[in-house]
KEVEXDO-924200 format. One record per residue (C-alpha): x, y, z; residue number from 1. Coordinates in steps of 0.05 Angstrom, whole numbers, plus 5000, padded with zeros to 4 digits. Layout:
{c1=X; c2=Y; c3=Z; resi=NUM} .
...
end
This chain:
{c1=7905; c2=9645; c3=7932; resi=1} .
{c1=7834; c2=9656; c3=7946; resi=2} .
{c1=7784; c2=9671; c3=7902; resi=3} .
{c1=7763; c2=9745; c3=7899; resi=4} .
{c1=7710; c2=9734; c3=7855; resi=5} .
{c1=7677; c2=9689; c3=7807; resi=6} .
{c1=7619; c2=9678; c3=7753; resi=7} .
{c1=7571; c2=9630; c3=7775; resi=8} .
{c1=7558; c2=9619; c3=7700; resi=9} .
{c1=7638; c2=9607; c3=7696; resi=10} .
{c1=7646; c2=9564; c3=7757; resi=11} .
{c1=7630; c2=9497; c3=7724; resi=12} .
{c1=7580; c2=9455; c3=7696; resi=13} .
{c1=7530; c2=9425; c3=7738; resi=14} .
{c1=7503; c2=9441; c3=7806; resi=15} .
{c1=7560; c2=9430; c3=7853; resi=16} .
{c1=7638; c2=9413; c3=7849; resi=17} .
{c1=7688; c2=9377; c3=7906; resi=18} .
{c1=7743; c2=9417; c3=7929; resi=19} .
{c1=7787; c2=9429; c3=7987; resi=20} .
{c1=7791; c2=9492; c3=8012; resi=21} .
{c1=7818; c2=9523; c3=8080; resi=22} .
{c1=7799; c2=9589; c3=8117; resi=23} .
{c1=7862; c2=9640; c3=8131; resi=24} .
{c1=7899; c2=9598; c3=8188; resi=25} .
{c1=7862; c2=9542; c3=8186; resi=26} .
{c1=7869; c2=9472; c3=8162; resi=27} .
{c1=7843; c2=9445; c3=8089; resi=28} .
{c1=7785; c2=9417; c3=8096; resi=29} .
{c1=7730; c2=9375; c3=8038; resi=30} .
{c1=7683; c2=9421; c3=8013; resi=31} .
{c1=7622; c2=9419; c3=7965; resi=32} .
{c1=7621; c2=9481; c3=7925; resi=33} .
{c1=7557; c2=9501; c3=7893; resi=34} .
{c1=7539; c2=9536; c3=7827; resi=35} .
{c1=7529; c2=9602; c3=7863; resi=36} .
{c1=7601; c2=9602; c3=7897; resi=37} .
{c1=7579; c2=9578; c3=7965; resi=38} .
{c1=7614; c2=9531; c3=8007; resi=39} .
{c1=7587; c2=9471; c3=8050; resi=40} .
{c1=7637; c2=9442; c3=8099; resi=41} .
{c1=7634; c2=9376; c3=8085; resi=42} .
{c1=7659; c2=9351; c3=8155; resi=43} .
{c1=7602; c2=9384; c3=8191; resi=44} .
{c1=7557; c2=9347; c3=8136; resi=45} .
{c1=7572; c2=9281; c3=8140; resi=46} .
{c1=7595; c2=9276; c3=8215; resi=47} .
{c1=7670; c2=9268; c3=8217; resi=48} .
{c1=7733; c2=9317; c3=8228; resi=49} .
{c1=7782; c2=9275; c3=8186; resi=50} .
{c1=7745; c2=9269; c3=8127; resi=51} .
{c1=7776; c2=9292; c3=8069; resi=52} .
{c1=7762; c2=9292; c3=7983; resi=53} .
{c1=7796; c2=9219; c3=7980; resi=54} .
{c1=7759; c2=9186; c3=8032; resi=55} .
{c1=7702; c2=9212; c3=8002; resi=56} .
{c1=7713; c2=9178; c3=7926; resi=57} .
{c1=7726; c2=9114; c3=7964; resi=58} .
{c1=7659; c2=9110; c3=7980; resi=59} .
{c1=7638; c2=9156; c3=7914; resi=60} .
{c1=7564; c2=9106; c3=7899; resi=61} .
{c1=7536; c2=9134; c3=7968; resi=62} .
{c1=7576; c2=9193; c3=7973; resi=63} .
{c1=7549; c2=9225; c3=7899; resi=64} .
{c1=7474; c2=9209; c3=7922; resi=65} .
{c1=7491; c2=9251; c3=7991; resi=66} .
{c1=7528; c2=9304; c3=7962; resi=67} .
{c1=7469; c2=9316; c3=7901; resi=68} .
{c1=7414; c2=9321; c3=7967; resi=69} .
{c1=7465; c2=9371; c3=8003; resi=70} .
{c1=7473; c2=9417; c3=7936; resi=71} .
{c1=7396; c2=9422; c3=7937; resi=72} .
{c1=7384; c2=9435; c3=8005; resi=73} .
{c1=7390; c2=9504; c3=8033; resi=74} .
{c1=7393; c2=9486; c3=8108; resi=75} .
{c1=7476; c2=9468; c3=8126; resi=76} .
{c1=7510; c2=9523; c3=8132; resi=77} .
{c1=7545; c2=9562; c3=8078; resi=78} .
{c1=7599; c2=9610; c3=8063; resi=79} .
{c1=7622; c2=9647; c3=8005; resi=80} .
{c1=7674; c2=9613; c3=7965; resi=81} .
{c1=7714; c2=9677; c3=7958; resi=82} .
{c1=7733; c2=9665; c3=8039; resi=83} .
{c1=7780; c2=9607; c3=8025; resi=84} .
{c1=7839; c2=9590; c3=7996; resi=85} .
{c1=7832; c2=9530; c3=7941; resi=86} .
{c1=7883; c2=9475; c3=7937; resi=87} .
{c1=7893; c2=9413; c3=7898; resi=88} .
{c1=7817; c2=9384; c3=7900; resi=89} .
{c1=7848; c2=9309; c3=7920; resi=90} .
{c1=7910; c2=9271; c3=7943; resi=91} .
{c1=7922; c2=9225; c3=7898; resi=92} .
{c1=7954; c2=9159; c3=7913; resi=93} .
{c1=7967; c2=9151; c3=7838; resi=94} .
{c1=7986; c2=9203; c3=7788; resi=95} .
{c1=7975; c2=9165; c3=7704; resi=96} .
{c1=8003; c2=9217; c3=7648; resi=97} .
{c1=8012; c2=9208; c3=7588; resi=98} .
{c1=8033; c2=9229; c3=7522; resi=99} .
{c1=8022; c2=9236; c3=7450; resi=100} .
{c1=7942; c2=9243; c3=7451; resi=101} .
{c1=7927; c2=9292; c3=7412; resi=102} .
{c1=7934; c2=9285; c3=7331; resi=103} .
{c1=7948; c2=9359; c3=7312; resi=104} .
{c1=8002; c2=9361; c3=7361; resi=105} .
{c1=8034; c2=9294; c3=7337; resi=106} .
{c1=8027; c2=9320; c3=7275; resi=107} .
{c1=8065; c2=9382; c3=7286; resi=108} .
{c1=8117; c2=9349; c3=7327; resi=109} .
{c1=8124; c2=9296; c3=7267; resi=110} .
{c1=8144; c2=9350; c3=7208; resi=111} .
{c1=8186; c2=9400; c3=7256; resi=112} .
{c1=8226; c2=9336; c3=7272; resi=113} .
{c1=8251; c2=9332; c3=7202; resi=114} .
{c1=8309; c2=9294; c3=7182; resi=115} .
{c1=8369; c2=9328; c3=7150; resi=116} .
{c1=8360; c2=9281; c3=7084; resi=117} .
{c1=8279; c2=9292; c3=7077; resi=118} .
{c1=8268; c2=9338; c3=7026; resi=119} .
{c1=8193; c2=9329; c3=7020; resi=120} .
{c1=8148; c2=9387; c3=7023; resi=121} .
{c1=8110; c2=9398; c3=7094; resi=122} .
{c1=8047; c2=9380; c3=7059; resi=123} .
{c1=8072; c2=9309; c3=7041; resi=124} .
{c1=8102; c2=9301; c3=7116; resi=125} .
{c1=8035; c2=9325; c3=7146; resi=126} .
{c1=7997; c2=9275; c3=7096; resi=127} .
{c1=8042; c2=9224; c3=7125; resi=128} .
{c1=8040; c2=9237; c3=7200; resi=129} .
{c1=7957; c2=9234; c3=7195; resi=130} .
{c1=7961; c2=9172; c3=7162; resi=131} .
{c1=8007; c2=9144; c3=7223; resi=132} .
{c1=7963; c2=9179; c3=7273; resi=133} .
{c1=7893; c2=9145; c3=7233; resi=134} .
{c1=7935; c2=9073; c3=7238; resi=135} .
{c1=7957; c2=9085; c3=7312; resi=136} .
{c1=7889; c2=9110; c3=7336; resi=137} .
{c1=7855; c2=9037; c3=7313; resi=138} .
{c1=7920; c2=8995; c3=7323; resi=139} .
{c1=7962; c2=9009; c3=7371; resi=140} .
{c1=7962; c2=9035; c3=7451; resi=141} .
{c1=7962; c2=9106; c3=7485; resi=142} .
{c1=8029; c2=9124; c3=7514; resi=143} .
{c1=8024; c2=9119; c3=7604; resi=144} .
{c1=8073; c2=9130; c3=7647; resi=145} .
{c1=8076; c2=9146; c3=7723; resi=146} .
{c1=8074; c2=9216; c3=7750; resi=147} .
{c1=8093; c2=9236; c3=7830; resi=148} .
{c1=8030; c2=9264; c3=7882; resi=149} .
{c1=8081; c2=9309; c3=7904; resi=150} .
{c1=8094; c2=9354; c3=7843; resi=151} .
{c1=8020; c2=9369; c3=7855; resi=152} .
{c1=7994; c2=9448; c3=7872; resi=153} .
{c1=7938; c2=9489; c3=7878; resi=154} .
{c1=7906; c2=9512; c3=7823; resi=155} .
{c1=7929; c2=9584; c3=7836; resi=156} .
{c1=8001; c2=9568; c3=7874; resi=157} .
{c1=8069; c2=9595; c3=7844; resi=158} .
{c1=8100; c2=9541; c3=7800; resi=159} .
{c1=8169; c2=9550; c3=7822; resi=160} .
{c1=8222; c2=9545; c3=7758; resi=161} .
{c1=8281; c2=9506; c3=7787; resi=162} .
{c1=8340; c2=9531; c3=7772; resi=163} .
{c1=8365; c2=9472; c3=7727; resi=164} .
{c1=8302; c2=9469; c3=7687; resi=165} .
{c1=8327; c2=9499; c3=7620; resi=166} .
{c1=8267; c2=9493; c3=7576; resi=167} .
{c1=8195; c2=9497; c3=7621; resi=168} .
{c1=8136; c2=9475; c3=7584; resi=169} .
{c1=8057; c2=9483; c3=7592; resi=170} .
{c1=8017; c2=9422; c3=7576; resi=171} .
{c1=7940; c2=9436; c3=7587; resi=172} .
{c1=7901; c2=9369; c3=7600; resi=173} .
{c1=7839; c2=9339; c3=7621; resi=174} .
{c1=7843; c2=9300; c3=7682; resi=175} .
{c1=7796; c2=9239; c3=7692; resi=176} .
{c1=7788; c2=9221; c3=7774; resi=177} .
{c1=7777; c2=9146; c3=7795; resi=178} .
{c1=7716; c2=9141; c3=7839; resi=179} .
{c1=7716; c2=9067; c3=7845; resi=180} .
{c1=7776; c2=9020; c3=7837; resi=181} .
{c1=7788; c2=9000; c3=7771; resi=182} .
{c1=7836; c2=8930; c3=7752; resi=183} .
{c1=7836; c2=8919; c3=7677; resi=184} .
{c1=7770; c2=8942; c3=7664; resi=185} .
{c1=7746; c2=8939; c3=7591; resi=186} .
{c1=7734; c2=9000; c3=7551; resi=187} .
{c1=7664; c2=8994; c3=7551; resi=188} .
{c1=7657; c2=8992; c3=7633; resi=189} .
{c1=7720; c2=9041; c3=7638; resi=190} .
{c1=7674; c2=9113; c3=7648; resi=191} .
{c1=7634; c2=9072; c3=7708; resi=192} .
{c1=7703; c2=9084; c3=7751; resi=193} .
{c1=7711; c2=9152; c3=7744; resi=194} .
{c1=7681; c2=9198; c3=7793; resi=195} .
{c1=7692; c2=9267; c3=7759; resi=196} .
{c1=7747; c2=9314; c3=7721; resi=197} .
{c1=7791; c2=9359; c3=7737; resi=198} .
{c1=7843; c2=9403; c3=7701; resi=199} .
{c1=7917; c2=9396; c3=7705; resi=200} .
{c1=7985; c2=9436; c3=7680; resi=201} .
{c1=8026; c2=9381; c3=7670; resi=202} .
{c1=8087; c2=9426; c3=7664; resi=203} .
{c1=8155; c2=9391; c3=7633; resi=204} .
{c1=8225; c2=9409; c3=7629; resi=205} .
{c1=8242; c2=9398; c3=7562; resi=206} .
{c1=8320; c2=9401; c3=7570; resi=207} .
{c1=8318; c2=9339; c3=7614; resi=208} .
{c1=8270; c2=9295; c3=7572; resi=209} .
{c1=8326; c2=9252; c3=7542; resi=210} .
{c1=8380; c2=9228; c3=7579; resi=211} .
{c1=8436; c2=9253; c3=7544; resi=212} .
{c1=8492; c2=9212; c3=7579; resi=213} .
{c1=8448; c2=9148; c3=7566; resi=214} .
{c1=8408; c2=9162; c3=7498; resi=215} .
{c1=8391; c2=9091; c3=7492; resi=216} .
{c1=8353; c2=9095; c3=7559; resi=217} .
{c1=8306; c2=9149; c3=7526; resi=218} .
{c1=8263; c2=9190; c3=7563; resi=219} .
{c1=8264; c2=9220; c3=7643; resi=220} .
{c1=8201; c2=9234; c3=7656; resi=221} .
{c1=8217; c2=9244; c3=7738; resi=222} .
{c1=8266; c2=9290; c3=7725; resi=223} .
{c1=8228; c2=9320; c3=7671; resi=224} .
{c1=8159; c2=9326; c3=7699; resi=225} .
{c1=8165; c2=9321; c3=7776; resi=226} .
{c1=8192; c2=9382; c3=7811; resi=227} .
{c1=8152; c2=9405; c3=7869; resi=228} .
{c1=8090; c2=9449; c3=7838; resi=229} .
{c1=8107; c2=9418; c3=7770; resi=230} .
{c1=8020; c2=9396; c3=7761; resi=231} .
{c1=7991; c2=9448; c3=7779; resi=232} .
{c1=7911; c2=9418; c3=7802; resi=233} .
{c1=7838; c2=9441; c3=7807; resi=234} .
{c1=7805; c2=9483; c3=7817; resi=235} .
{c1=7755; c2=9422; c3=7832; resi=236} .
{c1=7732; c2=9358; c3=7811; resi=237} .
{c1=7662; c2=9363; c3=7777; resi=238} .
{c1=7625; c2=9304; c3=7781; resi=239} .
{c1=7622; c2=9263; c3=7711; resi=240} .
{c1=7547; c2=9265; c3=7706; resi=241} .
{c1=7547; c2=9334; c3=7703; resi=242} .
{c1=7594; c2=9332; c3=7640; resi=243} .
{c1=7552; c2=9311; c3=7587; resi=244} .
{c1=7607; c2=9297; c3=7528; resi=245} .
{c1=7675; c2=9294; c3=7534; resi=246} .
{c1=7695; c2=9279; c3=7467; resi=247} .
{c1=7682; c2=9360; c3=7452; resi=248} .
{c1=7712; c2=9396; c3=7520; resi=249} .
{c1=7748; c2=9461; c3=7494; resi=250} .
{c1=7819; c2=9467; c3=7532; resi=251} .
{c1=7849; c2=9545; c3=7534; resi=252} .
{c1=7914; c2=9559; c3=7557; resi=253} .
{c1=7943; c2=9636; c3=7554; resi=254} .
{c1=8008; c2=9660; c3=7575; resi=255} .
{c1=8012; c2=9736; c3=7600; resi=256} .
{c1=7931; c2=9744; c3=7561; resi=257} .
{c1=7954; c2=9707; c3=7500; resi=258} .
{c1=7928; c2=9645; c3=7471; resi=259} .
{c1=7981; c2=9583; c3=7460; resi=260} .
{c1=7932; c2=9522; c3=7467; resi=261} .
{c1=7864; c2=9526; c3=7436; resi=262} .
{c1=7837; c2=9457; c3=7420; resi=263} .
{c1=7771; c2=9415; c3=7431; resi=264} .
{c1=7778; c2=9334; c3=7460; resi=265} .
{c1=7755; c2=9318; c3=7384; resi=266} .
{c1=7827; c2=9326; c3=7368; resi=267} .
{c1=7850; c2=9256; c3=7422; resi=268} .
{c1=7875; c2=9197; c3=7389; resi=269} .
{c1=7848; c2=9153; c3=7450; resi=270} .
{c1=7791; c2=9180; c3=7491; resi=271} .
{c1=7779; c2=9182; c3=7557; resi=272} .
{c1=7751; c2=9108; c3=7566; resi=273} .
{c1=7814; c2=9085; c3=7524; resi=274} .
{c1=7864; c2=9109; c3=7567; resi=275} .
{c1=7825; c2=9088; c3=7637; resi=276} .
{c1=7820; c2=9019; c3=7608; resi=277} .
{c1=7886; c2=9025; c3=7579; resi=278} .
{c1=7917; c2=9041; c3=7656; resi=279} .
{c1=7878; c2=8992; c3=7693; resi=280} .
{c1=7903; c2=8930; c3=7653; resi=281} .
{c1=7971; c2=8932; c3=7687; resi=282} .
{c1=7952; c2=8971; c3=7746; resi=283} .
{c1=7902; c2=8976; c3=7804; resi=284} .
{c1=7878; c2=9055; c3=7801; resi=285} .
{c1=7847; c2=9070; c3=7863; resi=286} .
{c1=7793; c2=9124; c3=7885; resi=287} .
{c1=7824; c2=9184; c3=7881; resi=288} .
{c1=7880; c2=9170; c3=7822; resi=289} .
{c1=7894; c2=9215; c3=7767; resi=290} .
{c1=7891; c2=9190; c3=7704; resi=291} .
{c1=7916; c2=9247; c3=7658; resi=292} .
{c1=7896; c2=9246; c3=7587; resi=293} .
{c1=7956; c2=9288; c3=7546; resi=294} .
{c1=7961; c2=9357; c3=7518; resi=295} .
{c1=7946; c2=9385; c3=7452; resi=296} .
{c1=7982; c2=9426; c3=7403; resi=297} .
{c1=8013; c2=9496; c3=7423; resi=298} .
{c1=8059; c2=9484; c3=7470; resi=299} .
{c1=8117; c2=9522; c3=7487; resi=300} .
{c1=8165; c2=9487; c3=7440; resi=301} .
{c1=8113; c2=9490; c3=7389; resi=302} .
{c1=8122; c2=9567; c3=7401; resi=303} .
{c1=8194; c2=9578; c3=7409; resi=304} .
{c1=8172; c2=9620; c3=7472; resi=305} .
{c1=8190; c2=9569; c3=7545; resi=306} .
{c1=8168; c2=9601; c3=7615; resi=307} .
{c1=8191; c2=9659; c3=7650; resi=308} .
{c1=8203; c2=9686; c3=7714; resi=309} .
{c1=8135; c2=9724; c3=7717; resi=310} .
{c1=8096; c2=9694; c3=7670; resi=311} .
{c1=8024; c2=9677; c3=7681; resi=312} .
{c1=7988; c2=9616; c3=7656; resi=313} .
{c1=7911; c2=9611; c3=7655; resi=314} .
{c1=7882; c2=9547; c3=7640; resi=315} .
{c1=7811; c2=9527; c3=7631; resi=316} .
{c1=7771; c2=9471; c3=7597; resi=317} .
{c1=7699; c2=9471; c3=7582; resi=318} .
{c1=7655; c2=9455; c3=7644; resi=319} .
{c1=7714; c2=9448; c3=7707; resi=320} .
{c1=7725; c2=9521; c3=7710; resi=321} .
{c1=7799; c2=9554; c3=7704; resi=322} .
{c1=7863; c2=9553; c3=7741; resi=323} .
{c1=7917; c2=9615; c3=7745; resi=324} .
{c1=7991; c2=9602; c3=7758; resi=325} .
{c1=8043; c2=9656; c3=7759; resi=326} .
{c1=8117; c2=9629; c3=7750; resi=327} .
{c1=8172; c2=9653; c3=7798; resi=328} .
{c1=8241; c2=9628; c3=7786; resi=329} .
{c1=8283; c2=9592; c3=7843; resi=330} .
{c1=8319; c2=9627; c3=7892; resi=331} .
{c1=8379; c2=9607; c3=7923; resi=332} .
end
C-alpha cells in the first residue's frame, strides 16, 4: 500500500522516523521520513547502495547523530512520502514476544476462566486476580518466548487467514527496537539498547494455542503465532528520544471503525526496561531485534467476535503513528 495521504500532526512524535519504503517497481530501500511526510533516501545520504534499516541500528550511536543533522537540513533531496509503498521498517534477526503484560487483561482472562466448582461472585475473583497480578508484578518474571522474522508484513499488507486457523486474534503491542547489542543487561542500563519503537499486530490463532494431542506439552506458539503476515510491522521506528514516556502510550485497535483495544502502557505488569533486561539475560539481542512487549485487554476472545474474511484492523499507539490491515482468507 502506499500512503495517499497523511497528517503531519498524526505521523509521529518527533522530527523524523526510519522506514523502508520502495518506489512502484523498484527495490526497498532505508529511508528517513520527516514530520512533514517527506522522504530522504538514505543510500544517496550516507554513500552506499546496500544499506538498509538494520545496518543502520548496528551502528545506531553515529547513525542517530547523522540522521538528527539530515532531518534538519533542507539540502538532500526529498520526495513525498505518499510516492512509496511502506514495508516492515527492519529485518529483524530476532523476533522476543511475549505474554501476559497487561493487568486488566490478566484479569479478565482470570474470572472468564472460571472453574465449574467456583461459585464466588466476579467481584471476589477480580479482587483475587489483582492481588496475583500486584504479587507477580514485584515477584516474579514477564512471560518471553521466540517469534519467526518471517511472519513479519507491512504495516498496510493483507494478513492472509490460513485456512486451518480457526480462531484469529488481534493483539496490539508496543514494540521496543535494539539499537545496540544487549547480553544480560540490568534493568537500569536496559533503555540505553534500544534504538526506537515501533508498532506490531501480533496476530494468534487461538485454536492451535494448546496442543491438544499433547496437553502436557502446553502451548504452540509457532503454530499459533507464525503464519506468513501473522505480525503485521511499522509503519516506522521512531527514535526513543523522541518518545518522552512510555509508561503512558495510548494503544487503539478498531475492527471495521470499532474500538476493541483501548488501553494506556500504565496498565503493563513489567515495563519496557523489564522485559529488555528480562530478554537479554539468556539471550544476545542484536541491533535490529524485536522485543515485543504484550497486548492489553479487548481482544478478540475477550469479544466473542475472531477475524473475518474482510475485516479491517487499524492500529495505532501514541507517538509511532498507525497501521491498516485488511484480512483476506486463504485461497486454495
Amino acid at each position: 500500500m502506499f500512503v495517499k495521504s497523511a497528517s503531519a500532526s498524526a505521523l509521529f512524535a518527533g522530527p523524523f522516523a526510519l522506514a523502508t519504503l520502495s518506489a512502484p517497481d523498484g527495490p526497498a530501500f532505508p529511508a528517513l521520513v520527516t514530520a512533514d511526510a517527506q522522504v530522504v533516501d538514505l543510500r544517496a545520504a550516507f554513500g552506499d547502495e546496500s544499506l538498509s534499516v538494520r545496518a543502520l541500528l548496528e551502528t545506531w550511536d553515529t547513525a542517530a547523530e547523522q540522521l538528527t543533522a539530515l532531518a534538519g537540513d533542507s539540502a538532500p533531496e526529498r520526495r513525498p512520502l505518499a510516492d512509496f509503498r511502506v514495508h516492515a521498517p527492519v529485518e529483524p534477526r530476532q523476533v522476543f514476544q511475549s505474554g501476559a503484560n497487561y493487568r486488566q487483561h490478566v484479569i479478565d482472562l482470570h474470572v472468564a476462566h472460571r472453574a465449574p466448582d467456583d461459585d464466588r461472585s466476579e467481584e471476589e475473583r477480580r479482587a483475587e486476580a489483582a492481588e496475583i497480578m500486584d504479587r507477580r508484578a514485584t515477584e516474579d518474571l514477564p512471560y518471553v518466548f521466540i517469534g519467526l522474522p518471517s511472519a513479519i508484513t507491512g504495516p498496510y499488507d493483507d494478513v492472509v487467514l490460513p485456512s486451518w486457523a480457526g480462531k484469529p486474534d488481534w493483539e496490539l503491542e508496543l514494540v521496543a527496537v535494539i539499537g545496540r547489542p544487549a547480553h544480560q543487561v540490568s534493568v537500569e542500563e536496559a533503555l540505553s539498547h534500544v534504538a526506537g519503537y515501533t508498532i506490531a499486530n501480533d496476530l494468534t490463532d487461538r485454536a492451535t494455542v494448546f496442543r491438544r494431542d499433547m496437553p502436557q506439552i502446553g502451548t504452540d506458539w509457532l503454530r499459533s503465532k507464525n503464519a506468513p503476515g501473522f505480525t503485521p510491522l511499522g509503519p516506522w521506528i521512531v527514535p526513543a528520544g523522541s518518545i518522552a514516556n512510555t509508561d503512558d502510550m495510548r494503544l487503539v485497535l478498531k475492527l471495521n471503525g470499532e474500538t476493541m483495544q483501548d488501553e494506556s502502557t500504565k496498565d503493563m505488569i513489567f515495563d519496557v526496561a523489564r522485559m529488555v533486561s528480562y530478554a537479554s539475560q539468556t539471550a544476545r539481542l542484536l541491533p535490529g531485534d524485536l522485543v515485543l512487549t504484550g497486548s492489553p485487554a479487548g481482544n478478540g476472545m475477550h469479544w466473542g467476535r475472531l477475524l473475518r474474511d474482510g475485516d479491517v484492523m487499524d492500529g495505532s499507539i501514541t507517538g509511532l503513528g498507525a497501521q491498516r490491515t485488511r484480512c483476506v482468507a486463504e485461497t486454495s
